[in-house]
N, C-alpha and C positions, 0 to 999 in steps of 0.2 A: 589607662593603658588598654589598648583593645588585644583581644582572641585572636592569634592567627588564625590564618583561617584554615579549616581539616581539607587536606589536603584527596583527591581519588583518584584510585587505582581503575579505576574502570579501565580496559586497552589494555591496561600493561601485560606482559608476557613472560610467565615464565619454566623454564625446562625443567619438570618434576617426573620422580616415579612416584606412580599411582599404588597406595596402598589399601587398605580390605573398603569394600560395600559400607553405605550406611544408611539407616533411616531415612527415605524421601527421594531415590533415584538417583545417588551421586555416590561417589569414593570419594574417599580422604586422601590427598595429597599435604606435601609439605615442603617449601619452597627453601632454598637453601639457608635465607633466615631463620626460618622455623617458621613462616607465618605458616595457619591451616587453612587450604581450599580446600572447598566443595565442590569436585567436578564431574558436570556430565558429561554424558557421550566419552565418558573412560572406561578400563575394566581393570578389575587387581593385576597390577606384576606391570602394566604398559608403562611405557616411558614415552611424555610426551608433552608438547607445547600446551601449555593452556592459558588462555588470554583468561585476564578477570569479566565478569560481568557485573557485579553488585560490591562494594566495599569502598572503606574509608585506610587510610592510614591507621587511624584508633581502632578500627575494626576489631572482636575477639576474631573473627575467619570471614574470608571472602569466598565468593562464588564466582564460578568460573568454568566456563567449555574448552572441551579438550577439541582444539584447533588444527593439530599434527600430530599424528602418532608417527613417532619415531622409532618404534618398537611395539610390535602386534600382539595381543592376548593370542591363542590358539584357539580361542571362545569366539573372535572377533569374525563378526562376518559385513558385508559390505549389506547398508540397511534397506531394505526392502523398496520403504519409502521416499519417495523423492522429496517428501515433507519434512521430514525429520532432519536432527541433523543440528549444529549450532547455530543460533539466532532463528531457526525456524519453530514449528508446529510445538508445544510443550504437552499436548496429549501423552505423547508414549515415552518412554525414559530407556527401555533397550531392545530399541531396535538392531542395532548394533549388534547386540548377543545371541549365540545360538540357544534355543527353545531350553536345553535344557540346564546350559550352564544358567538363562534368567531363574530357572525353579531352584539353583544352586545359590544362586544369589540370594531369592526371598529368601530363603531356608535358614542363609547364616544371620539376614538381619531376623527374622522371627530369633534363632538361636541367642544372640547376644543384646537384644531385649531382654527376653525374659531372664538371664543369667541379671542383668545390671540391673533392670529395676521389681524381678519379683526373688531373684537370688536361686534359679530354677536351672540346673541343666537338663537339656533332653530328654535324657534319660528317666531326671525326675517328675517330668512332665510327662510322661509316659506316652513319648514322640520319639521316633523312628529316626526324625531329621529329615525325612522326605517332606518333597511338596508335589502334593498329584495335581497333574493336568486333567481338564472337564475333557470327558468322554466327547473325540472327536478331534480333541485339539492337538492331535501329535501330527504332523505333515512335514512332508520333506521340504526340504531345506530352500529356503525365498520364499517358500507359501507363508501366509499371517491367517492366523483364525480370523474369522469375519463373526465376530461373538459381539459388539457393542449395536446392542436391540435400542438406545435409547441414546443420542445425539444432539445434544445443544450448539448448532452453526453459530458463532458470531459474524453479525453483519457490519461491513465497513463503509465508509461516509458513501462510498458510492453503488453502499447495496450488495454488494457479493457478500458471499456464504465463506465463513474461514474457521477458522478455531485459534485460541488464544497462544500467543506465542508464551516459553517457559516466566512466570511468574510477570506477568504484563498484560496490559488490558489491549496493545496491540493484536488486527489481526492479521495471520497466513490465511491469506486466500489460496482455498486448496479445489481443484478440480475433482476428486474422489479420496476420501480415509480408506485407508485400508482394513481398517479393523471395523469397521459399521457392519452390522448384521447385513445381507443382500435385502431384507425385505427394508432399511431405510434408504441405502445404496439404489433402489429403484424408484423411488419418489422422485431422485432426479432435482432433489432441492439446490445441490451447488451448478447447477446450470443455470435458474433464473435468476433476476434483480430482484432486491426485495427492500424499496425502496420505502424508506421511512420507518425503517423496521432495529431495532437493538438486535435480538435474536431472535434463531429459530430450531424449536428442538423439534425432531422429529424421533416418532418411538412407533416401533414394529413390534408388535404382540408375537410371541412364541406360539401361547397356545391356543392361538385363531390368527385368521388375516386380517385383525383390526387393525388401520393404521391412525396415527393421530400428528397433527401439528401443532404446538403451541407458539402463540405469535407474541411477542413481548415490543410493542410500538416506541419509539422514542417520543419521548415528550412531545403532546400536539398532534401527531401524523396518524390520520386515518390509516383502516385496515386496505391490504391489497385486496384482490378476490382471487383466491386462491387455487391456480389450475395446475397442478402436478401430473407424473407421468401416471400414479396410480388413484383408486377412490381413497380418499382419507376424511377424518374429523379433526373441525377445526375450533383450538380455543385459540380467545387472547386473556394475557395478564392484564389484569385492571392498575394501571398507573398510579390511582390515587391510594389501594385497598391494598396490592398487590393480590389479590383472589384471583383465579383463574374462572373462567367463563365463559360458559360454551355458543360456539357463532352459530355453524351446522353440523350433524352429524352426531353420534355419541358421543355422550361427554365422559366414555370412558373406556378402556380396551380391557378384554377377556383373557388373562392367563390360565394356564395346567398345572396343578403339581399333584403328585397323590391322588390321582385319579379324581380330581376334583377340579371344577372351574371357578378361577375368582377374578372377581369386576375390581380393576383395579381405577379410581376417578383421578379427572383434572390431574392428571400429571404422577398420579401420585408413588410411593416408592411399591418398586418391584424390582428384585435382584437383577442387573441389567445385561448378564451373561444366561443363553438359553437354557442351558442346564442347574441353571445356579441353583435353583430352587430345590427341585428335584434332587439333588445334591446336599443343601445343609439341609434338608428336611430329613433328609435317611438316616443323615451323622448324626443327626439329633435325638431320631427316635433310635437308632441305633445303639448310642450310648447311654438313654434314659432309661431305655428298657419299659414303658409303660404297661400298668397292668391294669385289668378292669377293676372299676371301681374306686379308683387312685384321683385324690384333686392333685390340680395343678395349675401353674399361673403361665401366663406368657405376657411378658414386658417389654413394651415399646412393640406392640404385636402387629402395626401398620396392617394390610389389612386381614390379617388374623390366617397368614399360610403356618405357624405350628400350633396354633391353638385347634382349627383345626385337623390336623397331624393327630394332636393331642387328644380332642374329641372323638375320634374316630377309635381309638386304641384302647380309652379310659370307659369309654360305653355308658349306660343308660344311668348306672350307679355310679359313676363317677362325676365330677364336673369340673370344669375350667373357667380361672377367670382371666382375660385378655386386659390390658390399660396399655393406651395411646392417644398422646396427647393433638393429635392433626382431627380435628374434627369431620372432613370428608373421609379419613381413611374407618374411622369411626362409623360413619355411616356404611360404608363400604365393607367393614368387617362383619356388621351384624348383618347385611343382604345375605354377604357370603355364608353365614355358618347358621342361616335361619332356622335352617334343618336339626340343628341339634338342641333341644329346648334344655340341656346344664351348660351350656356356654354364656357368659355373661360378658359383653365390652362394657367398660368404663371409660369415658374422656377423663381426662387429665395428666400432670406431670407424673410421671412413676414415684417419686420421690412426695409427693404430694397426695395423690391417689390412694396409695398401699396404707399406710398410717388411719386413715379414714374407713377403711372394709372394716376393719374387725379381723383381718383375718390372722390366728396367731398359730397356726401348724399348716403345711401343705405338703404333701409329697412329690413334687415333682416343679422346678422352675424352669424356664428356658426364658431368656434377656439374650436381646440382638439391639444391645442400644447404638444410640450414633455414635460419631466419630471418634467425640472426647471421651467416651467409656460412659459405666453407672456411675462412679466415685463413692468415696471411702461412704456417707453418708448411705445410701442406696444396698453399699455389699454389707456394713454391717445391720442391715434390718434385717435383707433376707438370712444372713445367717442367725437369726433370731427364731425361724418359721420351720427349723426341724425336719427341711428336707433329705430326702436320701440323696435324692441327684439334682444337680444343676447344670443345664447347657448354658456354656457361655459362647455366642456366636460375633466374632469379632471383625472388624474390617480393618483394625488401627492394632497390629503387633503393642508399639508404646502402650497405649489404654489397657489393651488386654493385660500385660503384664504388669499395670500399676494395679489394674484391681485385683488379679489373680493373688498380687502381694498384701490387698488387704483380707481377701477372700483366706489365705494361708493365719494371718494372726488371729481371724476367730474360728480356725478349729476347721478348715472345709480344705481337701488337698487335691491337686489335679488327680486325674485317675487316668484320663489319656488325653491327647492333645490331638488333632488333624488339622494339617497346612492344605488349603486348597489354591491351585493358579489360576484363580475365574476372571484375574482381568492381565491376560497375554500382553506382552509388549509391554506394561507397567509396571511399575514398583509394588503397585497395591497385591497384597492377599488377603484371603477370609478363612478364618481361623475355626474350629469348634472344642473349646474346651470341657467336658467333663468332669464337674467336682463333686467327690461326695465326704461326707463327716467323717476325720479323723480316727482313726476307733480309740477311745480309752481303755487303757489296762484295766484290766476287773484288780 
């Protein structure tokens, strides 16, 4: 006897009101069944058509864009971009929203994170429930921040420049992002062909006019030669290696922060909102409080913007140890911080790394790991290590608030929280938590 076969909803349509925000740039809806969508391009309280996009019958919850508002938030504005929108562009997730109901939005999924998975209200988090915009970013109403310094175009079989539509390897071919920094907006990349090419990321340095292209070739297809509207440096990704590799030009662009220049290589990470840095760099020394003579660690320290923060604060008697596992941002960190002879980078996994130093006290950590968080592994060693303070710099609300909850059962309690909106028109924030040791009753 064979399996029917599962049946999809994809198309189907149906008239729901849209209830609260959630995790990943959609509201929860509920269809008169009770089944749960996922829909974008909604906002809390609207009543409105939304076709599915992803699901089965068996489905736990479909996904799905809202097709017709039949009933308008007072948030709702008509969006900016002509990219945006269902079935188009999946960069940005509220356009739709006015600037500050989107910082209301992160606010409540940061809020009910940390409530569900580290058992935390606001309050106890020693958060306000605000979420600040990057100095600059408040403009009247149709303007969009032009804050995104670092752009990966996908190319389509016929060579134009697009970006990927919401969770599909399709591309929108777009004539101008609106949210691209003007120094990549003037390279002029979605003008030409770019034949024989996967993508093409282009990245505009804040703090200098370095510009860079990185060219990623589809299998077999020589390089173009590269004539843009501005001078740039050109890498390609090596197909078999996937390493980046420099054609002409610097192979690698000059940021600012703290009064200091750092070479960031091949591609590699740097906050990709202009102030970003300059921003968790303050929150961090901010809430650490560093003092001369003080160690301290910086984890996952890419190419070493708080270690040196940290350097500069802890002084001649102090020292910092930096661990990162990218071995150009490695090279790249110790150029950077050559100057301070107690700074030490180590290559390797943090998790891997730390266990190996020796090191069994520090006073001061700061970890800005990736997406998925430190994990349980990670937060209970350094709660092991007898710091007073810990910055925890997050991009993922979820991660944050799973480790914060393991960070709270050995003994380390927020102290304050700061919600930052360094990426406009998205769902994403960056987070900087403050934890220090529990006090014990004498």
């Amino acid at each position: 006897m064979q399996n029917s076969p599962v049946s999809s909803l994809v198309g189907e349509e149906y008239e729901v009101e849209v209830g609260p925000v959630a995790h990943g740039g959609h509201c929860i809806a509920r269809t008169e069944e009770g089944r749960v969508l996922f829909v974008r391009h909604a906002l809390p309280g609207e009543r409105i058509v939304a076709r599915v996009t992803e699901g089965e019958e068996t489905s736990r919850f479909l996904r799905a864009d809202a097709v017709t508002v039949l009933e308008a938030s007072k948030d709702r504005v008509e969006a900016p971009c002509p990219f945006a929108g269902p079935g188009k562009c999946g960069g940005c997730d509220w356009q739709h929203a006015k600037p500050g109901a989107q910082r209301r939005l992160k606010g409540e999924v940061v809020a009910e994170q940390l409530l569900r998975l580290a058992g935390l209200t606001p309050e106890e988090a020693g958060w306000d429930g605000t979420v600040m915009p990057a100095e600059g970013d408040k403009l009247p109403a149709g303007e969009v921040p032009k804050w995104r310094t670092r752009v990966q175009y996908a190319i389509d079989d016929e060579g134009r420049a697009g970006l990927r539509k919401h969770r599909s390897h399709e591309v929108e071919v777009v004539d101008h992002c609106m949210i691209a920094a003007e120094g990549v907006s003037e390279l002029g990349i979605e003008k030409r062909v770019w034949e024989g090419m996967a993508s093409v990321e282009a990245i505009a340095a804040s703090g200098s006019n370095d510009r860079q292209v990185i060219l990623t070739p589809r299998p077999g297809a020589r390089l173009p030669l590269v004539e843009l509207d501005k001078p740039v440096s050109v890498m390609r990704v090596d197909e078999k290696d996937g390493g980046v590799h420099r054609v002409h030009g610097r192979p690698f662009v000059r940021e600012r922060a703290d009064e200091r220049t750092y070479r960031v290589g091949s591609g590699g990470f740097w906050q990709v909102h202009p102030r970003a840095a300059q921003t968790l760099m303050l929150a961090v020394m901010q809430g650490l409080t560093p003092r001369k003579g003080e160690t301290a660690l910086d984890l996952y320290c890419g190419v070493g913007l708080f270690a040196g923060a940290l350097a500069d604060r802890v002084g001649d008697q102090g020292a910092v140890l930096g661990v990162e596992s990218g071995k150009r941002a490695v090279e790249d960190a110790r150029h950077n911080l050559a100057d301070f002879p107690r700074v030490r980078i180590e290559q390797g996994k943090v998790e891997q790394v730390l266990p190996r130093t020796g090191i069994t006290d520090v006073d001061l950590i700061v970890l800005d790991p990736p997406r998925a968080g430190a994990g349980k592994q990670t937060v209970h060693h350094l709660t092991t290590l007898g710091a007073r303070r810990i910055a925890y710099v997050a991009c993922d609300p979820a991660a944050l608030a799973r480790d914060l909850a393991y960070f709270k059962e050995r003994g380390y309690r927020v102290r304050t929280l700061r919600v930052f909106d360094l990426f406009p028109m998205t769902h994403h924030v960056e987070c900087v938590a403050i934890l220090e040791p529990v006090k014990k009753d004498a």
